[in-house]
C-alpha positions as CSV (number, residue, x, y, z in Angstrom):
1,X,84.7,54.7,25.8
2,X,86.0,56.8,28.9
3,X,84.4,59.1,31.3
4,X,84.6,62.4,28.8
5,X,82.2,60.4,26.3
6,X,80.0,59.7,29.3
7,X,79.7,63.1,30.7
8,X,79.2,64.6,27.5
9,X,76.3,62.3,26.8
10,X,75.2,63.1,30.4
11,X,75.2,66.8,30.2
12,X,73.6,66.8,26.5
13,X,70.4,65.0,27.8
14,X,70.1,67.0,30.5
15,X,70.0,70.3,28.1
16,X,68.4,69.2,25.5
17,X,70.7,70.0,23.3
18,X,74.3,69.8,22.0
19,X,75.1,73.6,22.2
20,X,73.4,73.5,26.2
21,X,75.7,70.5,27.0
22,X,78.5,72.1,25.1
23,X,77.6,75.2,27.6
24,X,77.9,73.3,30.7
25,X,80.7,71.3,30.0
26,X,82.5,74.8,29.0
27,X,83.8,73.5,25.6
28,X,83.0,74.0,22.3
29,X,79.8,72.4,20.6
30,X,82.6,70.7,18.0
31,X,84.3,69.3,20.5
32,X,81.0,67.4,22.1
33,X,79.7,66.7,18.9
34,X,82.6,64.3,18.5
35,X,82.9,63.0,22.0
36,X,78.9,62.1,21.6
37,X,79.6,60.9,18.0
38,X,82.5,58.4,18.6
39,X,80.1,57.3,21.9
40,X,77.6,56.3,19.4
41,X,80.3,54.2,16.9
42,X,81.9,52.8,20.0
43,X,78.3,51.3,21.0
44,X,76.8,51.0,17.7
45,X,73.5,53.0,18.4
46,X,72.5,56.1,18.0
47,X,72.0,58.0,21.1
48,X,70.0,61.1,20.4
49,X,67.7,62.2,17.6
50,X,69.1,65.3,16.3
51,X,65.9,67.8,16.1
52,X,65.8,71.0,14.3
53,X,66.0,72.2,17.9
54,X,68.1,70.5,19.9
55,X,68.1,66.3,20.3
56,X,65.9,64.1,22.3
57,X,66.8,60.9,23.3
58,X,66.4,57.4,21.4
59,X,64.8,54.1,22.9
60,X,68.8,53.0,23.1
């Protein structure tokens, strides 16, 4: 875990979405749909419920 797995997680809950955090971070949605992804192996949990339209955030 490092600081880019923190921000992206960061800037994804405060859009609402992958794509919005992808937006603010100015990279592509790939790139922090894996930086949340390996977030969520590293700790076990899953971070975010992936909606239909966008994520919300899990008890964890």
């Amino acid at each position: 875990m490092n600081f880019t797995h923190l921000f992206a997680f960061y800037e994804v809950a405060r859009a609402g979405s992958l794509s919005g955090g992808a937006l603010r971070l100015r990279v592509s949605q790939p790139a922090v749909s894996r930086e949340v992804k390996v977030l969520e192996e590293r700790l076990g949990v899953l971070l975010f419920d992936r909606l239909p339209r966008g994520v919300a955030l899990t008890y964890a």
